[in-house]
C-alpha positions in Angstrom: -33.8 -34.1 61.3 -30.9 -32.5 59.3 -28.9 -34.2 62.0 -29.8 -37.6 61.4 -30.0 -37.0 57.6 -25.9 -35.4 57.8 -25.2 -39.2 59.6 -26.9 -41.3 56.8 -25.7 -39.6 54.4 -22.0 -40.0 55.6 -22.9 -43.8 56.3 -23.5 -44.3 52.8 -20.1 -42.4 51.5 -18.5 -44.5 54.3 -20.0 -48.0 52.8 -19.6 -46.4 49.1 -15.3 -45.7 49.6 -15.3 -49.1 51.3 -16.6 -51.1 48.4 -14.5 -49.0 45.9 -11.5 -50.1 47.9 -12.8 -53.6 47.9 -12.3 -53.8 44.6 -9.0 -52.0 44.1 -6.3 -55.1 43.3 -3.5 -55.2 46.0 -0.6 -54.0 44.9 2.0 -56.8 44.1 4.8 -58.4 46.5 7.9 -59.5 45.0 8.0 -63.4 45.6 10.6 -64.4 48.3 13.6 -66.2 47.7 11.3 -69.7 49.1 8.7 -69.3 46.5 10.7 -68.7 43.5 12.7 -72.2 44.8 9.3 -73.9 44.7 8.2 -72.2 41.4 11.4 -73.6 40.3 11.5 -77.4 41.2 11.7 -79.8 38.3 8.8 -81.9 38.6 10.4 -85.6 37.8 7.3 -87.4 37.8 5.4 -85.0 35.0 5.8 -86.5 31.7 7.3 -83.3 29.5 7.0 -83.1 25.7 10.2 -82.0 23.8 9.8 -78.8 22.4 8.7 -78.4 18.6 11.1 -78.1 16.2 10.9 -75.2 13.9 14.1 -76.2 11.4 15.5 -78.9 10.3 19.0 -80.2 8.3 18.6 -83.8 6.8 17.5 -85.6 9.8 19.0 -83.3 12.1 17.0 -80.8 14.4 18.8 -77.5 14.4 16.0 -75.4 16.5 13.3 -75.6 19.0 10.6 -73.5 19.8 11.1 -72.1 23.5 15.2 -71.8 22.8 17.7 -69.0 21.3 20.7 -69.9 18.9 23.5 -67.9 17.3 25.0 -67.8 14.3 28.5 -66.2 13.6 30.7 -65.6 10.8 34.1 -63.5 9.8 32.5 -60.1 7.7 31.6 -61.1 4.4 31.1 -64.4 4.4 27.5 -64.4 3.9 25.9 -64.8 6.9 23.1 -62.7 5.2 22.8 -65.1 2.6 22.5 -68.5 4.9 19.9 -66.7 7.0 17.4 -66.4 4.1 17.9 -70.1 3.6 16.8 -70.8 7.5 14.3 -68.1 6.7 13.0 -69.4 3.7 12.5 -72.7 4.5 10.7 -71.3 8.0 8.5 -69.2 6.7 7.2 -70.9 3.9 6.6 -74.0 6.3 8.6 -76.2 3.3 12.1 -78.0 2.2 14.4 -75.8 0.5 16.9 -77.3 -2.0 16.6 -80.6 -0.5 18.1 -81.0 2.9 17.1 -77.7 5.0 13.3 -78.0 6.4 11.1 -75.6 8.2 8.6 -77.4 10.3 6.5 -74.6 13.1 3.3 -75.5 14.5 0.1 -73.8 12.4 -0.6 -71.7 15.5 3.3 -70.5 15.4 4.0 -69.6 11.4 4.5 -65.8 11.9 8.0 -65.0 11.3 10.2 -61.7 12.3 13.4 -60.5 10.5 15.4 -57.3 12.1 18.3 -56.0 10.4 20.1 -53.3 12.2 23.1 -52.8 10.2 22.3 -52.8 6.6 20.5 -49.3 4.5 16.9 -49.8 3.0 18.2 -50.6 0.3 20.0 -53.8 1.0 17.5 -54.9 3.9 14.8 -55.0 1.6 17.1 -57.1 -0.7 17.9 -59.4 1.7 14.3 -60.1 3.1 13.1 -60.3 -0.8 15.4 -62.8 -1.3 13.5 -65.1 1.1 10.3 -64.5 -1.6 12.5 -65.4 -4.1 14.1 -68.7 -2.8 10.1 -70.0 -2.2 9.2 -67.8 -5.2 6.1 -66.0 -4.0 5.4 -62.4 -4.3 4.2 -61.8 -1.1 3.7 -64.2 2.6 2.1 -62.8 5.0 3.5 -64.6 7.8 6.7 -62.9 7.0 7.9 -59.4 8.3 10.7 -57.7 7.7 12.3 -54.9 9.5 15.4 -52.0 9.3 16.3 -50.4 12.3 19.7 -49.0 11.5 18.6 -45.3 12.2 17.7 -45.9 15.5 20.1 -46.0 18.6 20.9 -49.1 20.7 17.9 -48.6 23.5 15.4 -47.7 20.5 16.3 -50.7 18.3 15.5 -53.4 21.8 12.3 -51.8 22.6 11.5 -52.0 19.1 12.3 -55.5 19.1 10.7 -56.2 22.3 7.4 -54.7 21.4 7.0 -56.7 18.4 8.0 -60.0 20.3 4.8 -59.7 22.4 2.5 -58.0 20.0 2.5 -60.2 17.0 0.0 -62.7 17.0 0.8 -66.3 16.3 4.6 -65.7 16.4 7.1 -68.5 16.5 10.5 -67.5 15.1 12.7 -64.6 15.5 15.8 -63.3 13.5 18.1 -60.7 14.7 20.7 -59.8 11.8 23.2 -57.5 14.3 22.4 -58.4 18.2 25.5 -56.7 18.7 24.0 -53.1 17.4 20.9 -53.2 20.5 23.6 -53.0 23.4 26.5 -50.2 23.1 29.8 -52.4 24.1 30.1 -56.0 22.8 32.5 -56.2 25.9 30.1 -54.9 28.9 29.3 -57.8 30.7 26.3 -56.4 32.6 24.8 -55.5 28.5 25.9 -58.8 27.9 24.1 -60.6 30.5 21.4 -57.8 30.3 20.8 -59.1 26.3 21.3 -62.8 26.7 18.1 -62.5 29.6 15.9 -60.7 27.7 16.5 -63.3 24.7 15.8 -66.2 27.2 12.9 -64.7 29.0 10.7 -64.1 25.5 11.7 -67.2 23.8 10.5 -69.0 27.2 7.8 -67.0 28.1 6.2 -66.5 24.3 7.7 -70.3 23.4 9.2 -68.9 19.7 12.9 -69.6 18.6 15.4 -66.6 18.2 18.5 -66.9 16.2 20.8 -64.1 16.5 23.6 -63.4 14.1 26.7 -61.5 14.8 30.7 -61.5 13.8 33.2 -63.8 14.9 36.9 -62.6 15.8 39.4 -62.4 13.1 41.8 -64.4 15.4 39.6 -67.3 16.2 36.0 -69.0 15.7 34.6 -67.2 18.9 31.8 -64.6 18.5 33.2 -61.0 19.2 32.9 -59.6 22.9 31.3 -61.1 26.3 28.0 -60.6 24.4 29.2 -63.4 21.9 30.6 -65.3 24.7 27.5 -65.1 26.5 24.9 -66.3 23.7 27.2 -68.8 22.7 26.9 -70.5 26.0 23.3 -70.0 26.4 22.3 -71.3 22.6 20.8 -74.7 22.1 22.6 -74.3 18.7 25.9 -72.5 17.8 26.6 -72.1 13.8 29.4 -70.8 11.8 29.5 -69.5 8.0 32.5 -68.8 6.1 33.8 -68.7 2.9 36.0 -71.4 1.5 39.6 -70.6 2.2 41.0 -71.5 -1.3 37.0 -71.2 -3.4 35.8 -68.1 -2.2 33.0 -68.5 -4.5 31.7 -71.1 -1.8 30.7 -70.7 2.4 30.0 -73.2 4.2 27.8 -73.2 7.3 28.3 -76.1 10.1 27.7 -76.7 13.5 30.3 -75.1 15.9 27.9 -76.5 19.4 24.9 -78.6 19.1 22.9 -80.2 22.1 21.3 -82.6 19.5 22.4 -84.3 16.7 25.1 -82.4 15.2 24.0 -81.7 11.0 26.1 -82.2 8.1 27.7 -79.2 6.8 25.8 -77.4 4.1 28.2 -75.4 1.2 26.6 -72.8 -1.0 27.2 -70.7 -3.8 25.3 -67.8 -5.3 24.0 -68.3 -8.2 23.4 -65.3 -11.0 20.4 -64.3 -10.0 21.9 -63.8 -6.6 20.6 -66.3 -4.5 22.1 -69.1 -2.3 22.1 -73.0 -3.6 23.3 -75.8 -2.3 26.0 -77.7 -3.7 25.8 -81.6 -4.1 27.5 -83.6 -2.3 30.2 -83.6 -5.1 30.5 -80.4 -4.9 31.3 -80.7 -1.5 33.7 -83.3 -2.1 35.5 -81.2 -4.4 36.1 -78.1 -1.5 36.9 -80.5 0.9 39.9 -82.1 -1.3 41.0 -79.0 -1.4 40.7 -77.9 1.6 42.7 -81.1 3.3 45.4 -81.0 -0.1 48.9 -79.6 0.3 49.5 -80.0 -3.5 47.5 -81.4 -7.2 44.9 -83.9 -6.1 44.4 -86.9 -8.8 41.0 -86.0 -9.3 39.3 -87.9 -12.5 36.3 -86.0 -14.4 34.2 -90.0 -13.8 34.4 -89.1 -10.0 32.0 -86.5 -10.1 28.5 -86.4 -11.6 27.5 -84.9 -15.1 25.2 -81.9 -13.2 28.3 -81.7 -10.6 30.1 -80.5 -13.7 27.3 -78.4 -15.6 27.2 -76.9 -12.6 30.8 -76.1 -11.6 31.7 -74.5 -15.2 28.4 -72.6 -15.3 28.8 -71.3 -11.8 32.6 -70.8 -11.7 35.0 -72.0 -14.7 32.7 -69.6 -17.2 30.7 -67.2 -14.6 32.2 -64.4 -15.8 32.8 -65.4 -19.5 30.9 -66.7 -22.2 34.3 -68.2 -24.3 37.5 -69.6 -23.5 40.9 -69.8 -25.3 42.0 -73.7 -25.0 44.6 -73.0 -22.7 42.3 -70.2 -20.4 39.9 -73.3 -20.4 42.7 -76.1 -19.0 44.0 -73.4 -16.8 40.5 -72.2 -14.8 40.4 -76.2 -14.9 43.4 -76.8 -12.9 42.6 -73.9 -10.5 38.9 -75.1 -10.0 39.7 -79.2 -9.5 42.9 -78.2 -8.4 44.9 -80.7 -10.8 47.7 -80.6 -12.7 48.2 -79.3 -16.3 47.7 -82.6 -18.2 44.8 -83.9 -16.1 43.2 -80.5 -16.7 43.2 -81.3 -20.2 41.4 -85.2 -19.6 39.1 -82.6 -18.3 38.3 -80.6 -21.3 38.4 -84.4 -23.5 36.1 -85.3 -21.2 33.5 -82.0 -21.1 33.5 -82.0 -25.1 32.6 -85.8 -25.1 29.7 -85.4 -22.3 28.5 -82.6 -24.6 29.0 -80.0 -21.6 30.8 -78.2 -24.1 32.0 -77.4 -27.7 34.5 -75.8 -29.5 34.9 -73.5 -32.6 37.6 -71.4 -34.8 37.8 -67.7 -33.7 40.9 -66.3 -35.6 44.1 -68.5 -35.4 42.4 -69.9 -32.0 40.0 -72.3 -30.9 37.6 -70.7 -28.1 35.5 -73.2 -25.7 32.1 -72.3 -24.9 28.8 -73.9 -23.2 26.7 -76.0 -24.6 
């Protein structure tokens, strides 16, 4: 009896280990080389749907969901600043100043910033100054991190854990790529960085712009991890200052696979945020940057809020008067004309009522109106 009982009751332990191991899941086989060829094969009778585009310049398309992109920039010349005009106009789901539109699917608004090089201080500046361009107080969709405490290896996982745990996430900044590998100039961190950045913007179909420095010899991003992104990014931008206004950057296309955008040239205003200058504005920098000597610039070839503009923002941004020859000079400088079309200038301001004048001693002083 305690025979046959010893035998059933092993039966059942038997039949018991074999359905627990029925249910244990295999463990996983790396594919060989023949599947991931077939997993590979471009379908060309499947009707595909272009990706979404997340921003927009004027009629241009600068990114795509699914995609990565890079924008570069010698130190100091506000790269921080043209981000949070990408950022702005991407988060808020709107058109800022005019020509620079943010367009992600409802599903995809959440947006991440990393900085990894600036204190608290100055990141929480920078990522306020995207509330301050839509002028909210708070958005949601919109978070903002500082890793500069943390080293290399930290900052990516950091990065990498918020990629695939934020729900409804579509666009990525990274202010500093260069600061989650050790060597700009390893090429397996290169190609090691420039993977990871394809693999979650395919995978999690979101948009990542990375920002980092361009040499001082050249317009190339620094190091094989520049070189790298730049030839992987649907879309390659540059920001500079203006060479002889560096009161002004600019910020064009350097590679495109679309349509390539105008250029868009910005000042900072005294409040401290980015605007766009008008197109005469833009006129202005670009005769001076093509000039060799005095253009023949006429105050009638510019509009009235070109010029309210230009001597709130630069002829008088540090100074609330003006001696009559201070004024004609910062004239000359700023339209970059000579000394007695500088003065048509000032006629011109006082009759347009940009301007006006008084008595302060033996001197005449100019001053806004």
């Amino acid at each position: 009896m305690n025979a046959e009982i010893n035998t059933n009751a092993i039966i059942s332990e038997v039949e018991r280990l074999a359905a627990q191991f029925e249910e244990m899941p295999l463990p996983e086989t790396e594919p060989t080389i023949s599947e991931l060829l077939a997993s590979a094969e471009i379908d060309l009778t499947a009707e595909l749907q272009k990706p979404p585009i997340c921003l927009m310049v004027d009629d241009a398309p600068l990114f795509y969901l699914g995609d990565i992109s890079t924008t570069i920039g010698k130190a100091k010349g506000r790269k921080t600043f043209a981000t949070g005009l990408f950022l702005a106009a991407i988060a808020g789901n709107t058109t800022v100043q005019a020509r620079i539109t943010g367009t992600l699917p409802a599903d995809k608004g959440t947006v991440l910033y990393f900085d990894t090089e600036q204190g608290s201080y100055h990141a929480q500046k920078a990522a306020k100054r995207v509330l301050r361009l839509l002028q909210v107080d708070t958005l949601p969709n919109f978070k903002a991190y500082q890793l500069r405490e943390f080293n290399p290896e930290q900052r990516l996982q950091i990065i990498e854990h918020a990629v695939y745990n934020t729900p409804n996430l579509g666009f990525v900044c990274i202010d500093g790529i260069r600061d989650v590998i050790t060597s700009i100039n390893d090429e397996e961190q290169a190609t090691m960085i420039t993977s990871k950045l394809l693999k979650w913007s395919g995978e999690l179909n979101i948009h990542i712009n990375c920002i980092l420095h361009m040499n001082k010899g050249d317009n190339n991003a620094r190091g094989h991890v520049g070189t790298e992104l730049m030839n992987k990014s649907l879309s390659v931008l540059g920001v500079n200052k203006h060479e002889k206004q560096t009161d002004y950057s600019t910020i064009e296309a350097i590679a495109c696979r679309d349509k390539e955008p105008n250029p868009l040239s910005f000042g900072i205003n005294s409040d401290g945020l980015p605007y766009l200058l008008e197109p005469e504005q833009m006129e202005i920098l670009q005769k001076l940057s093509t000039s060799k000597g005095r253009t023949t610039n006429k105050p009638t070839d510019y509009q009235i809020e070109t010029h309210r503009d230009n001597l709130k923002f630069h002829i008088f941004k540090n100074e609330s008067e003006r001696t009559y020859t201070e004024l004609y000079n910062a004239i000359g400088n700023f339209y970059n004309v000579g000394t007695n079309a500088a003065k048509t200038f000032v006629t011109y301001f006082k009759d347009e009522q940009l301007l006006s004048s008084k008595k302060s001693g033996k001197n005449t002083v100019y001053y806004l109106v």
